[in-house]
C-alpha positions as CSV (number, residue, x, y, z in Angstrom):
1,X,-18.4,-20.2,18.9
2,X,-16.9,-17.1,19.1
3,X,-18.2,-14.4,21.6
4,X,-17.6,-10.5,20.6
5,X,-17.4,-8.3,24.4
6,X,-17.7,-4.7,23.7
7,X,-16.6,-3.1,27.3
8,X,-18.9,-0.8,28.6
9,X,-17.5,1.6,30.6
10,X,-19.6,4.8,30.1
11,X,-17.5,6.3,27.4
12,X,-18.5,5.2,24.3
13,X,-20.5,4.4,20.9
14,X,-21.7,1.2,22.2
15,X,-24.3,0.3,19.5
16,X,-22.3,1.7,16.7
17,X,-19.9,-0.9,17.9
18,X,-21.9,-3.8,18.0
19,X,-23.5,-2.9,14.6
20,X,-20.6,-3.0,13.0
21,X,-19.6,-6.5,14.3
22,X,-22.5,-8.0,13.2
23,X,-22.0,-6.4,9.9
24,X,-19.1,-8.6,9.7
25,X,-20.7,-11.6,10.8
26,X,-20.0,-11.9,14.2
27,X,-21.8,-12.2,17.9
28,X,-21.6,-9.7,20.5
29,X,-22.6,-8.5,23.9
30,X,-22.5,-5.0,25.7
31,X,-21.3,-5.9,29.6
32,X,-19.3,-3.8,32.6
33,X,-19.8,-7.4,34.2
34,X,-16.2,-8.8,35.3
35,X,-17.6,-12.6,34.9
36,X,-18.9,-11.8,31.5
37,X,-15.2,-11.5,30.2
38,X,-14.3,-15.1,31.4
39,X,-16.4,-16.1,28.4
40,X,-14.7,-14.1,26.1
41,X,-13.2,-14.8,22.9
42,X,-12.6,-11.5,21.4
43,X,-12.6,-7.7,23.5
44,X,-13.1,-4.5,21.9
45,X,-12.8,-1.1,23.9
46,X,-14.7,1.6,22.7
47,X,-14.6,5.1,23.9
48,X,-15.4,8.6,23.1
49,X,-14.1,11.3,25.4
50,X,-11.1,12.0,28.1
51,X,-8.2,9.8,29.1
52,X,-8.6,10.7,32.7
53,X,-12.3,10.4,33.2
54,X,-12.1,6.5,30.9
55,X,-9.1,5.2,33.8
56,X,-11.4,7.0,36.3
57,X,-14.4,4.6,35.4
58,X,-12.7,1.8,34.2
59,X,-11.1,1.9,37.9
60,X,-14.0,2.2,39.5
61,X,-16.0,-0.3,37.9
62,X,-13.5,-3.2,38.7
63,X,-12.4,-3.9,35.0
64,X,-8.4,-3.1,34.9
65,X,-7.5,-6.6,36.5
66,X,-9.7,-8.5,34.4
67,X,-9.4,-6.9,31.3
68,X,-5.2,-7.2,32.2
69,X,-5.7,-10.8,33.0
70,X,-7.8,-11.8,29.4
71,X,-5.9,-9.9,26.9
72,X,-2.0,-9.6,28.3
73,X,-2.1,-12.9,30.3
74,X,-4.1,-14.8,28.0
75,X,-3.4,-13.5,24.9
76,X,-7.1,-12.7,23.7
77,X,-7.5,-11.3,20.1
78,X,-8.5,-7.1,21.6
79,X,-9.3,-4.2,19.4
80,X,-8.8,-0.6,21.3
81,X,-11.0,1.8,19.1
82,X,-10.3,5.5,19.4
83,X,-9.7,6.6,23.2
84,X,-10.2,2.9,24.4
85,X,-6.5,2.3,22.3
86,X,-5.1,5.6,23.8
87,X,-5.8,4.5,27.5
88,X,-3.8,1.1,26.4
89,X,-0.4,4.1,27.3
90,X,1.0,4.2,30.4
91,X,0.4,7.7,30.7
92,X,-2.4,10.1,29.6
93,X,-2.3,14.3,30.2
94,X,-5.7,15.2,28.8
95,X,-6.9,17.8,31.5
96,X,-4.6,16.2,33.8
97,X,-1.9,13.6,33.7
98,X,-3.2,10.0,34.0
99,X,-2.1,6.4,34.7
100,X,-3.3,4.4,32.2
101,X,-3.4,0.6,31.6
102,X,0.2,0.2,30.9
103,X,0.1,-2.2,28.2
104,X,2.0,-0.3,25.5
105,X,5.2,1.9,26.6
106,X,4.4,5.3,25.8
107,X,2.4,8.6,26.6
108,X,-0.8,9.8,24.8
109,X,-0.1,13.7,24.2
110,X,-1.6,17.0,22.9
111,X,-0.9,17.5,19.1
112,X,1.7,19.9,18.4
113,X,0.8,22.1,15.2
114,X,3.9,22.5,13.0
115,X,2.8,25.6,11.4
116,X,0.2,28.5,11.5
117,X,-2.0,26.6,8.9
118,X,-2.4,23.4,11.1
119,X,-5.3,23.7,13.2
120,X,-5.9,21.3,16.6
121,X,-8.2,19.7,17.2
122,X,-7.6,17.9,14.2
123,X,-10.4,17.7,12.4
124,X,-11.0,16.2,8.8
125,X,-10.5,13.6,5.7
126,X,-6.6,12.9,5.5
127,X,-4.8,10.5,3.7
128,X,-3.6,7.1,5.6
129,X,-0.4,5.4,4.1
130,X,0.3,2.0,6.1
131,X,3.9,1.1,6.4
132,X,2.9,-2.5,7.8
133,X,0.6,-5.0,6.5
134,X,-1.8,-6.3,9.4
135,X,-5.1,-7.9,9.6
136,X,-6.4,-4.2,10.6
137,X,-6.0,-2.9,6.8
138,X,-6.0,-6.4,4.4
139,X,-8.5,-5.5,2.7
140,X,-8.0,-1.6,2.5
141,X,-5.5,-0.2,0.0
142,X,-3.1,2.0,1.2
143,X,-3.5,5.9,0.1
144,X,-7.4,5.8,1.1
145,X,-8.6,8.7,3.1
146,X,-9.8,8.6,6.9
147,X,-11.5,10.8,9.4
148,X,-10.3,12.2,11.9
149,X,-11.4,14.2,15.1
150,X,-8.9,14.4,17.9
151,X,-6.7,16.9,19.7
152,X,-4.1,13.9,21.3
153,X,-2.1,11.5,20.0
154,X,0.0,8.0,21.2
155,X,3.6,8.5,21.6
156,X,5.1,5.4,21.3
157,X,7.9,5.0,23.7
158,X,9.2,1.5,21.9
159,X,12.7,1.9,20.5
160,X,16.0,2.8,21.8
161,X,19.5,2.8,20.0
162,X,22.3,2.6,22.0
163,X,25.9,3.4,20.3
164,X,29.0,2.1,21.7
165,X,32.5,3.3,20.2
166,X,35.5,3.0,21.6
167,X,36.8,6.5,20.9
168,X,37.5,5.6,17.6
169,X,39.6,8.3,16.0
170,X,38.0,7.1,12.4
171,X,35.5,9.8,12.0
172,X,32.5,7.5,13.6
173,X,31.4,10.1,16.1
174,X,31.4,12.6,13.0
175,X,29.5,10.5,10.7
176,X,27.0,9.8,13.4
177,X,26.6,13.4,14.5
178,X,24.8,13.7,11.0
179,X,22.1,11.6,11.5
180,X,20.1,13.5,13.8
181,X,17.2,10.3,15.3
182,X,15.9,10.4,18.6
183,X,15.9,7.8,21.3
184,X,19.7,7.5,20.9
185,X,22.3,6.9,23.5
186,X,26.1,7.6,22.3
187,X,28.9,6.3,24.7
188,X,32.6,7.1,23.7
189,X,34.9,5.6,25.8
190,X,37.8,2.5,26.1
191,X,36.2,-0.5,26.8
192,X,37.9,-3.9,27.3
193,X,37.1,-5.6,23.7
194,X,34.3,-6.4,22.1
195,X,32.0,-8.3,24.1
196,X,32.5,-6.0,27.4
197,X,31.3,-3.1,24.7
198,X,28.6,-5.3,24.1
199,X,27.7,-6.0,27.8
200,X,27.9,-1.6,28.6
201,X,25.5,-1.6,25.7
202,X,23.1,-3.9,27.4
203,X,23.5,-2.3,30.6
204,X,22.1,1.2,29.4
205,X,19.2,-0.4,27.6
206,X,15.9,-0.2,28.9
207,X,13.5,-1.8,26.3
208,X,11.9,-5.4,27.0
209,X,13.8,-6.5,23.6
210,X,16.9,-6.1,22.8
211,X,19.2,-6.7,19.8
212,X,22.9,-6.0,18.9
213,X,24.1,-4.9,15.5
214,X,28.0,-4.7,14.7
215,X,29.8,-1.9,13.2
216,X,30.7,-3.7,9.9
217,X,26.8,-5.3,9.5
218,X,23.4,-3.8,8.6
219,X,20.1,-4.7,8.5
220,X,18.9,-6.2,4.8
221,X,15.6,-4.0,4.5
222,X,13.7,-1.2,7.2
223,X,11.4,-3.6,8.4
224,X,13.7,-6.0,10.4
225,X,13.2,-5.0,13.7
226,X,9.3,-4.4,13.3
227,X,9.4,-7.8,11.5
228,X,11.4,-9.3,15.0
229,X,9.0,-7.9,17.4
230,X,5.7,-9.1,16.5
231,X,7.5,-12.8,16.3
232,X,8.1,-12.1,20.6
233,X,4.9,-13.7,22.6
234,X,4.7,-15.5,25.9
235,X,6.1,-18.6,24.0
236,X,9.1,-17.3,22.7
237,X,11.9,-15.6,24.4
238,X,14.2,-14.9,21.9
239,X,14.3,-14.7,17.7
240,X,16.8,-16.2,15.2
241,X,17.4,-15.5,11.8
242,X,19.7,-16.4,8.4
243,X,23.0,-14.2,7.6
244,X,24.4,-13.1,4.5
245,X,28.0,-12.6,4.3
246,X,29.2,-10.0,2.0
247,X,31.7,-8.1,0.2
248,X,33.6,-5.5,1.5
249,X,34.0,-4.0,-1.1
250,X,30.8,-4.3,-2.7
251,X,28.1,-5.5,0.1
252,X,25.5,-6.2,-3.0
253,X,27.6,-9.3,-3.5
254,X,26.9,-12.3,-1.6
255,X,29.8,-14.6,-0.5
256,X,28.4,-17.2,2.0
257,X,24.5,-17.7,3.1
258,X,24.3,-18.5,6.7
259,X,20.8,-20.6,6.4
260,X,20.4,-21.0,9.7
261,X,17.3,-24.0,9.9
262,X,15.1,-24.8,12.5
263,X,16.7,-26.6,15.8
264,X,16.7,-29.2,18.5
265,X,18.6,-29.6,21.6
266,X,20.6,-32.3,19.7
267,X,21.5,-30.0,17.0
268,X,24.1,-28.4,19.0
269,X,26.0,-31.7,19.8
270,X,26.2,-31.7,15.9
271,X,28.0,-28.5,15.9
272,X,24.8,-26.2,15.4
273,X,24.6,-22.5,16.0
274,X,22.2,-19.4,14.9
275,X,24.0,-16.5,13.5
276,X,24.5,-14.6,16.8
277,X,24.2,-11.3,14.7
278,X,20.4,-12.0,13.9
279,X,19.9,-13.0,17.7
280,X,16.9,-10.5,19.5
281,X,16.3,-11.9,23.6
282,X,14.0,-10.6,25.9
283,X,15.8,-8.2,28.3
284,X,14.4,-10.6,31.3
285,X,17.6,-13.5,29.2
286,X,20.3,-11.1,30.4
287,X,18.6,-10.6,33.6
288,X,18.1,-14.0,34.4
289,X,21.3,-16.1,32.6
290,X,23.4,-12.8,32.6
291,X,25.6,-11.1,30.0
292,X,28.6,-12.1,27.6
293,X,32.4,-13.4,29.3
294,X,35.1,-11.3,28.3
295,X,37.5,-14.0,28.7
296,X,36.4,-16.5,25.6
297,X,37.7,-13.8,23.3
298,X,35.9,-14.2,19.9
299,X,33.9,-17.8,21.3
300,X,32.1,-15.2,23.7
301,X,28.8,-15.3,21.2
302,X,28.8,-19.4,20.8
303,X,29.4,-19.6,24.6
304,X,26.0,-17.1,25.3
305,X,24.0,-18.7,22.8
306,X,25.2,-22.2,24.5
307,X,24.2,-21.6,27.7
308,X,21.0,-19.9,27.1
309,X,20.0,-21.8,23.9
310,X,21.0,-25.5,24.9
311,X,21.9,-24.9,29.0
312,X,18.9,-22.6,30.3
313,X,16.4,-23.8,27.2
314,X,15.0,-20.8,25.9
315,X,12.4,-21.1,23.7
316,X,13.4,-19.5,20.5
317,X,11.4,-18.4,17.3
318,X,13.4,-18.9,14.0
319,X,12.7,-16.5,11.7
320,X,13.2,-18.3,8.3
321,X,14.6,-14.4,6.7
322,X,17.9,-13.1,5.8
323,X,17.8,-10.3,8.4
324,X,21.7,-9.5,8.2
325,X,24.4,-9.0,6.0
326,X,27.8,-9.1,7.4
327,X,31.2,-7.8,5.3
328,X,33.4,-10.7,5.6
329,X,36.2,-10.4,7.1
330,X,35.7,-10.8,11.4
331,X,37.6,-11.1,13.7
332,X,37.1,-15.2,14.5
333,X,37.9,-15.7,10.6
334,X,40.2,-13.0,10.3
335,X,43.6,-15.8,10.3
336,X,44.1,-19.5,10.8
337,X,45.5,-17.9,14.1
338,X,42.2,-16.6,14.9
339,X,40.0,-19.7,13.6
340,X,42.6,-21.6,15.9
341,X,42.0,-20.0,18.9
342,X,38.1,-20.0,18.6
343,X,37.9,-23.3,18.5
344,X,40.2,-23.9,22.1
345,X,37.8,-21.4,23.1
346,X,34.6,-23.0,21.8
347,X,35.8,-26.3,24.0
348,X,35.8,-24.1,27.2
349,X,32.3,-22.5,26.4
350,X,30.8,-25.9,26.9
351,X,33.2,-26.6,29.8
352,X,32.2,-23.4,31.8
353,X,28.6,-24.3,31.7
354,X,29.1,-28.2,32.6
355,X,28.4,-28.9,29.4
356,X,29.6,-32.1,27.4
357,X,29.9,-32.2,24.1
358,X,30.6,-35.3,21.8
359,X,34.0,-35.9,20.6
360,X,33.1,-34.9,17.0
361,X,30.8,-31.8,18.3
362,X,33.2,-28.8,17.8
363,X,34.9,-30.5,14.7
364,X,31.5,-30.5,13.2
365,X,30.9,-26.7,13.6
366,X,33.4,-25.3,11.2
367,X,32.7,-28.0,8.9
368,X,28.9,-27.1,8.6
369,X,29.9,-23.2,7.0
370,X,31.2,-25.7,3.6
371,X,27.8,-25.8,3.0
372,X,27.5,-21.6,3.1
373,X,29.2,-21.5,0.3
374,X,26.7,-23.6,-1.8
Protein backbone atom coordinates (compact mmCIF):
# COMPACT_ATOMS: atom_id res chain seq x y z
CA UNK A 1 0.00 0.00 0.00
CA UNK A 2 1.35 3.07 -0.79
CA UNK A 3 1.80 5.79 1.94
CA UNK A 4 1.81 9.69 0.65
CA UNK A 5 4.19 11.92 3.54
CA UNK A 6 3.58 15.53 3.06
CA UNK A 7 6.63 17.10 5.24
CA UNK A 8 5.64 19.52 7.57
CA UNK A 9 7.97 21.85 8.32
CA UNK A 10 6.06 25.10 9.07
CA UNK A 11 6.13 26.51 5.62
CA UNK A 12 3.43 25.48 3.78
CA UNK A 13 -0.14 24.67 2.25
CA UNK A 14 -0.41 21.52 4.02
CA UNK A 15 -4.14 20.65 3.44
CA UNK A 16 -4.16 21.99 0.00
CA UNK A 17 -1.52 19.26 -0.41
CA UNK A 18 -3.12 16.42 0.97
CA UNK A 19 -6.42 17.32 -0.89
CA UNK A 20 -5.02 17.15 -3.90
CA UNK A 21 -3.55 13.66 -3.37
CA UNK A 22 -6.57 12.26 -2.47
CA UNK A 23 -8.02 13.82 -5.45
CA UNK A 24 -5.86 11.47 -7.35
CA UNK A 25 -6.58 8.60 -5.37
CA UNK A 26 -3.96 8.31 -3.05
CA UNK A 27 -3.25 8.10 0.97
CA UNK A 28 -1.53 10.57 2.90
CA UNK A 29 -0.27 11.80 6.18
CA UNK A 30 0.91 15.36 7.53
CA UNK A 31 4.24 14.47 9.97
CA UNK A 32 7.62 16.52 11.11
CA UNK A 33 8.13 13.02 12.77
CA UNK A 34 11.65 11.53 11.65
CA UNK A 35 10.18 7.77 12.22
CA UNK A 36 7.14 8.56 10.21
CA UNK A 37 9.35 8.69 6.95
CA UNK A 38 10.72 5.15 7.48
CA UNK A 39 7.27 4.10 6.31
CA UNK A 40 7.32 6.11 3.47
CA UNK A 41 6.60 5.31 -0.04
CA UNK A 42 6.22 8.61 -1.69
CA UNK A 43 7.52 12.35 -0.06
CA UNK A 44 6.25 15.61 -1.18
CA UNK A 45 7.73 18.98 0.24
CA UNK A 46 5.58 21.68 0.30
CA UNK A 47 6.35 25.22 1.09
CA UNK A 48 5.29 28.77 0.92
CA UNK A 49 7.74 31.45 1.92
CA UNK A 50 11.79 32.09 2.26
CA UNK A 51 14.66 29.78 1.36
CA UNK A 52 16.54 30.79 4.50
CA UNK A 53 13.79 30.58 7.15
CA UNK A 54 12.62 26.67 5.25
CA UNK A 55 16.62 25.35 5.84
CA UNK A 56 16.34 27.15 9.21
CA UNK A 57 13.35 24.90 10.30
CA UNK A 58 13.96 21.97 8.40
CA UNK A 59 17.44 22.05 10.39
CA UNK A 60 16.07 22.55 13.38
CA UNK A 61 13.48 20.00 13.39
CA UNK A 62 15.91 17.06 12.64
CA UNK A 63 14.58 16.36 9.03
CA UNK A 64 17.75 17.04 6.47
CA UNK A 65 19.36 13.53 7.39
CA UNK A 66 16.37 11.63 7.05
CA UNK A 67 14.79 13.14 4.31
CA UNK A 68 18.66 12.83 2.58
CA UNK A 69 18.68 9.20 3.54
CA UNK A 70 14.85 8.20 1.91
CA UNK A 71 14.93 10.05 -1.23
CA UNK A 72 18.91 10.23 -2.39
CA UNK A 73 20.00 7.01 -0.66
CA UNK A 74 16.98 5.06 -1.35
CA UNK A 75 15.68 6.41 -4.26
CA UNK A 76 12.02 7.24 -3.07
CA UNK A 77 9.60 8.62 -5.75
CA UNK A 78 9.75 12.87 -4.02
CA UNK A 79 7.83 15.74 -5.36
CA UNK A 80 9.38 19.34 -4.22
CA UNK A 81 6.38 21.82 -4.74
CA UNK A 82 7.13 25.43 -5.05
CA UNK A 83 9.93 26.62 -2.38
CA UNK A 84 10.20 22.93 -0.99
CA UNK A 85 11.92 22.18 -4.91
CA UNK A 86 13.93 25.53 -4.62
CA UNK A 87 15.63 24.47 -1.17
CA UNK A 88 16.47 20.97 -3.16
CA UNK A 89 19.84 23.90 -4.56
CA UNK A 90 22.77 24.02 -2.87
CA UNK A 91 22.53 27.49 -2.32
CA UNK A 92 19.63 29.97 -1.69
CA UNK A 93 20.10 34.18 -1.32
CA UNK A 94 16.59 35.11 -0.43
CA UNK A 95 17.24 37.84 2.39
CA UNK A 96 20.48 36.22 2.90
CA UNK A 97 22.46 33.48 1.27
CA UNK A 98 21.61 29.96 2.33
CA UNK A 99 22.86 26.31 2.33
CA UNK A 100 20.41 24.36 1.13
CA UNK A 101 19.88 20.53 0.81
CA UNK A 102 22.42 20.07 -1.89
CA UNK A 103 20.64 17.59 -3.94
CA UNK A 104 20.63 19.41 -7.34
CA UNK A 105 23.86 21.57 -8.37
CA UNK A 106 22.76 24.98 -8.59
CA UNK A 107 21.69 28.34 -6.89
CA UNK A 108 18.08 29.63 -6.40
CA UNK A 109 18.32 33.41 -7.41
CA UNK A 110 16.37 36.79 -7.67
CA UNK A 111 14.71 37.23 -11.21
CA UNK A 112 16.44 39.50 -13.29
CA UNK A 113 13.91 41.75 -15.42
CA UNK A 114 15.05 42.00 -19.06
CA UNK A 115 13.21 45.13 -19.75
CA UNK A 116 11.29 48.09 -18.18
CA UNK A 117 7.93 46.24 -18.99
CA UNK A 118 8.85 43.03 -16.87
CA UNK A 119 7.80 43.51 -13.46
CA UNK A 120 9.32 41.13 -10.28
CA UNK A 121 7.77 39.59 -8.37
CA UNK A 122 6.44 37.77 -11.16
CA UNK A 123 3.06 37.57 -10.93
CA UNK A 124 0.50 36.08 -13.46
CA UNK A 125 -0.99 33.38 -16.21
CA UNK A 126 2.03 32.60 -18.64
CA UNK A 127 2.36 30.15 -21.12
CA UNK A 128 4.40 26.72 -20.16
CA UNK A 129 6.09 24.89 -23.27
CA UNK A 130 7.73 21.53 -21.94
CA UNK A 131 10.86 20.54 -23.85
CA UNK A 132 10.77 17.01 -22.05
CA UNK A 133 8.14 14.52 -21.61
CA UNK A 134 7.91 13.36 -17.87
CA UNK A 135 5.39 11.87 -15.67
CA UNK A 136 4.95 15.61 -14.24
CA UNK A 137 3.05 16.77 -17.52
CA UNK A 138 1.59 13.31 -19.36
CA UNK A 139 -1.41 14.21 -19.27
CA UNK A 140 -1.08 18.09 -19.82
CA UNK A 141 -0.58 19.42 -23.41
CA UNK A 142 2.11 21.61 -23.83
CA UNK A 143 1.23 25.49 -24.61
CA UNK A 144 -1.32 25.48 -21.47
CA UNK A 145 -1.11 28.47 -19.26
CA UNK A 146 0.15 28.37 -15.48
CA UNK A 147 0.32 30.64 -12.52
CA UNK A 148 2.85 32.10 -11.23
CA UNK A 149 3.86 34.15 -8.11
CA UNK A 150 7.53 34.33 -7.26
CA UNK A 151 10.43 36.81 -7.21
CA UNK A 152 13.41 33.69 -7.41
CA UNK A 153 14.22 31.28 -9.58
CA UNK A 154 16.58 27.73 -9.83
CA UNK A 155 19.70 28.16 -11.54
CA UNK A 156 20.73 24.98 -12.66
CA UNK A 157 24.35 24.53 -12.31
CA UNK A 158 24.34 21.03 -14.49
CA UNK A 159 26.26 21.32 -17.72
CA UNK A 160 29.71 22.08 -18.66
CA UNK A 161 31.42 22.00 -22.18
CA UNK A 162 34.95 21.78 -22.23
CA UNK A 163 36.86 22.44 -25.73
CA UNK A 164 40.14 21.06 -26.38
CA UNK A 165 42.00 22.17 -29.75
CA UNK A 166 45.32 21.83 -30.39
CA UNK A 167 45.96 25.25 -31.75
CA UNK A 168 44.58 24.27 -34.89
CA UNK A 169 45.38 26.93 -37.46
CA UNK A 170 41.87 25.69 -39.37
CA UNK A 171 39.68 28.45 -38.26
CA UNK A 172 38.21 26.28 -35.18
CA UNK A 173 38.82 28.95 -32.58
CA UNK A 174 37.03 31.37 -35.08
CA UNK A 175 34.08 29.28 -35.73
CA UNK A 176 33.64 28.68 -32.09
CA UNK A 177 34.09 32.38 -31.13
CA UNK A 178 30.55 32.65 -32.85
CA UNK A 179 28.65 30.64 -30.78
CA UNK A 180 28.42 32.63 -27.75
CA UNK A 181 26.95 29.54 -24.81
CA UNK A 182 27.80 29.71 -21.36
CA UNK A 183 29.45 27.08 -19.14
CA UNK A 184 32.20 26.71 -21.65
CA UNK A 185 35.92 26.08 -21.10
CA UNK A 186 38.22 26.63 -24.31
CA UNK A 187 41.94 25.32 -24.04
CA UNK A 188 44.25 25.94 -27.03
CA UNK A 189 47.34 24.48 -26.73
CA UNK A 190 49.85 21.32 -28.11
CA UNK A 191 48.86 18.33 -26.50
CA UNK A 192 50.54 14.92 -27.03
CA UNK A 193 47.72 13.14 -29.47
CA UNK A 194 44.48 12.46 -29.06
CA UNK A 195 43.79 10.61 -25.95
CA UNK A 196 46.23 12.93 -23.72
CA UNK A 197 43.71 15.80 -25.20
CA UNK A 198 41.13 13.74 -24.07
CA UNK A 199 42.58 13.08 -20.57
CA UNK A 200 43.29 17.47 -20.15
CA UNK A 201 39.57 17.46 -21.03
CA UNK A 202 38.69 15.24 -18.17
CA UNK A 203 40.92 16.86 -15.92
CA UNK A 204 39.10 20.48 -16.11
CA UNK A 205 35.67 18.91 -15.78
CA UNK A 206 33.82 19.18 -12.82
CA UNK A 207 30.27 17.58 -13.43
CA UNK A 208 29.39 14.09 -11.78
CA UNK A 209 28.94 12.92 -15.67
CA UNK A 210 30.88 13.22 -18.16
CA UNK A 211 30.95 12.48 -21.90
CA UNK A 212 33.43 13.08 -24.82
CA UNK A 213 32.46 14.13 -28.32
CA UNK A 214 35.03 14.22 -31.33
CA UNK A 215 35.63 16.91 -33.59
CA UNK A 216 34.35 15.04 -36.77
CA UNK A 217 31.00 13.54 -34.76
CA UNK A 218 27.73 15.15 -33.52
CA UNK A 219 25.01 14.30 -31.58
CA UNK A 220 21.85 12.81 -33.82
CA UNK A 221 19.06 15.07 -32.17
CA UNK A 222 19.15 17.97 -28.96
CA UNK A 223 17.94 15.64 -26.57
CA UNK A 224 20.94 13.21 -26.25
CA UNK A 225 22.58 14.25 -23.32
CA UNK A 226 19.15 15.01 -21.32
CA UNK A 227 18.18 11.55 -22.76
CA UNK A 228 21.83 10.01 -21.09
CA UNK A 229 21.35 11.52 -17.79
CA UNK A 230 18.17 10.38 -16.51
CA UNK A 231 19.45 6.70 -17.64
CA UNK A 232 22.44 7.42 -14.56
CA UNK A 233 21.02 5.92 -11.06
CA UNK A 234 22.78 4.12 -8.17
CA UNK A 235 22.75 1.04 -10.46
CA UNK A 236 24.47 2.20 -13.33
CA UNK A 237 27.70 3.81 -13.71
CA UNK A 238 28.07 4.48 -17.07
CA UNK A 239 25.66 4.62 -20.52
CA UNK A 240 26.14 3.06 -23.97
CA UNK A 241 24.63 3.63 -27.06
CA UNK A 242 24.44 2.71 -31.15
CA UNK A 243 26.68 4.76 -33.79
CA UNK A 244 26.03 5.76 -37.18
CA UNK A 245 28.76 6.22 -39.41
CA UNK A 246 28.42 8.73 -42.08
CA UNK A 247 29.39 10.53 -45.08
CA UNK A 248 31.72 13.08 -45.24
CA UNK A 249 30.55 14.60 -47.64
CA UNK A 250 26.96 14.33 -46.99
CA UNK A 251 26.53 13.26 -43.08
CA UNK A 252 22.51 12.58 -43.97
CA UNK A 253 23.92 9.37 -45.57
CA UNK A 254 24.37 6.45 -43.53
CA UNK A 255 27.38 4.13 -44.33
CA UNK A 256 27.61 1.54 -41.45
CA UNK A 257 25.21 1.18 -38.22
CA UNK A 258 27.14 0.43 -35.15
CA UNK A 259 24.15 -1.60 -33.28
CA UNK A 260 25.71 -1.98 -30.36
CA UNK A 261 23.33 -4.83 -28.29
CA UNK A 262 23.11 -5.52 -24.94
CA UNK A 263 26.32 -7.37 -23.14
CA UNK A 264 27.89 -9.90 -20.91
CA UNK A 265 31.21 -10.33 -19.54
CA UNK A 266 31.68 -13.14 -22.25
CA UNK A 267 30.82 -10.90 -24.91
CA UNK A 268 34.11 -9.34 -24.89
CA UNK A 269 36.07 -12.71 -25.29
CA UNK A 270 33.97 -12.75 -28.56
CA UNK A 271 35.43 -9.56 -29.77
CA UNK A 272 32.56 -7.17 -28.29
CA UNK A 273 32.83 -3.49 -27.79
CA UNK A 274 30.26 -0.37 -27.29
CA UNK A 275 31.00 2.55 -29.62
CA UNK A 276 33.32 4.45 -27.27
CA UNK A 277 31.84 7.72 -28.88
CA UNK A 278 28.39 7.06 -27.24
CA UNK A 279 30.15 6.20 -23.87
CA UNK A 280 28.88 8.74 -20.72
CA UNK A 281 30.80 7.47 -16.97
CA UNK A 282 30.35 8.78 -13.85
CA UNK A 283 33.26 11.15 -12.99
CA UNK A 284 33.89 8.89 -9.68
CA UNK A 285 35.13 5.85 -13.20
CA UNK A 286 38.09 8.16 -13.99
CA UNK A 287 38.63 8.79 -10.33
CA UNK A 288 38.65 5.38 -9.29
CA UNK A 289 40.11 3.23 -12.59
CA UNK A 290 41.86 6.48 -13.98
CA UNK A 291 42.11 8.05 -17.39
CA UNK A 292 43.05 6.98 -21.08
CA UNK A 293 47.15 5.57 -21.98
CA UNK A 294 48.77 7.55 -24.37
CA UNK A 295 50.93 4.83 -25.42
CA UNK A 296 48.14 2.28 -27.17
CA UNK A 297 47.85 4.97 -29.94
CA UNK A 298 44.39 4.55 -31.51
CA UNK A 299 43.55 1.07 -29.17
CA UNK A 300 43.59 3.75 -26.22
CA UNK A 301 39.38 3.72 -26.25
CA UNK A 302 39.16 -0.39 -26.48
CA UNK A 303 41.82 -0.64 -23.79
CA UNK A 304 39.57 1.99 -21.27
CA UNK A 305 36.47 0.44 -22.07
CA UNK A 306 38.35 -3.10 -21.27
CA UNK A 307 39.48 -2.40 -18.21
CA UNK A 308 36.53 -0.65 -16.80
CA UNK A 309 33.82 -2.57 -18.75
CA UNK A 310 35.22 -6.28 -18.42
CA UNK A 311 38.34 -5.61 -15.61
CA UNK A 312 36.70 -3.28 -12.90
CA UNK A 313 32.90 -4.47 -13.89
CA UNK A 314 31.04 -1.39 -14.16
CA UNK A 315 27.61 -1.67 -14.34
CA UNK A 316 26.53 -0.10 -17.60
CA UNK A 317 23.04 0.95 -19.07
CA UNK A 318 22.68 0.35 -22.78
CA UNK A 319 20.80 2.75 -24.40
CA UNK A 320 19.13 0.95 -27.35
CA UNK A 321 19.38 4.77 -29.51
CA UNK A 322 21.52 6.01 -32.30
CA UNK A 323 23.05 8.85 -30.23
CA UNK A 324 26.02 9.49 -32.65
CA UNK A 325 26.92 9.91 -36.09
CA UNK A 326 30.54 9.70 -36.94
CA UNK A 327 32.04 10.93 -40.71
CA UNK A 328 33.95 7.94 -41.65
CA UNK A 329 37.05 8.18 -42.09
CA UNK A 330 39.23 7.89 -38.36
CA UNK A 331 42.11 7.54 -37.65
CA UNK A 332 42.13 3.52 -36.57
CA UNK A 333 40.51 2.90 -40.17
CA UNK A 334 42.18 5.53 -41.89
CA UNK A 335 44.80 2.62 -43.79
CA UNK A 336 45.51 -1.04 -43.59
CA UNK A 337 48.60 0.52 -41.86
CA UNK A 338 46.43 1.94 -39.19
CA UNK A 339 43.83 -1.15 -38.93
CA UNK A 340 47.26 -3.06 -38.52
CA UNK A 341 48.59 -1.41 -35.78
CA UNK A 342 45.28 -1.30 -33.81
CA UNK A 343 45.03 -4.55 -33.60
CA UNK A 344 49.05 -5.27 -32.07
CA UNK A 345 47.68 -2.68 -29.86
CA UNK A 346 44.31 -4.20 -29.06
CA UNK A 347 46.49 -7.49 -27.91
CA UNK A 348 48.44 -5.24 -25.40
CA UNK A 349 45.23 -3.55 -23.99
CA UNK A 350 44.29 -6.90 -22.61
CA UNK A 351 47.90 -7.67 -21.64
CA UNK A 352 48.32 -4.42 -19.59
CA UNK A 353 45.36 -5.21 -17.52
CA UNK A 354 46.25 -9.06 -16.98
CA UNK A 355 43.74 -9.87 -19.04
CA UNK A 356 43.49 -13.04 -21.32
CA UNK A 357 41.77 -13.26 -24.18
CA UNK A 358 40.87 -16.35 -26.36
CA UNK A 359 42.93 -17.09 -29.26
CA UNK A 360 40.10 -16.08 -31.72
CA UNK A 361 39.07 -12.89 -29.43
CA UNK A 362 40.75 -9.99 -31.27
CA UNK A 363 40.29 -11.75 -34.73
CA UNK A 364 36.63 -11.66 -33.93
CA UNK A 365 36.42 -7.91 -33.30
CA UNK A 366 37.00 -6.58 -36.77
CA UNK A 367 35.06 -9.30 -38.11
CA UNK A 368 31.80 -8.28 -36.17
CA UNK A 369 31.73 -4.38 -38.17
CA UNK A 370 30.72 -6.94 -41.62
CA UNK A 371 27.63 -7.03 -40.03
CA UNK A 372 27.51 -2.76 -39.87
CA UNK A 373 27.24 -2.81 -43.23
CA UNK A 374 23.96 -4.83 -43.37
Amino acid sequence: MKSVVIVDYGMGNLDSVKRAVEECGGTSFITRQPQDFEKATHIILPGVGAFSDAMQNITKLGLSDILSKQVVDRGIPFLGICLGMQILAEKGFEEKESIGLGWIKGEVKKLKPKSSEERIPHIGWNEVIFTKDTVLNRDIPSGKDFYFVHSYHFVCRNKKNIIIDNQSSDKTLEIIEQYKYPHRTIISEKDNGLYDAINKGISHAKGDIIGILHADDFYTHLKVIETVVCLFNKEYQGVYANLYYVSRENTKKIIRKWKAGEYTMSSFLYGWMPPHPTCFVTRCVYEQNGLYRTDLGTAADYEWILRNMYKHKVSFKYLNEYIIAMRAGGLSNLSLKNRILANINDRKAWKVNNLHPYFFTLYLKPLRKIFQFI
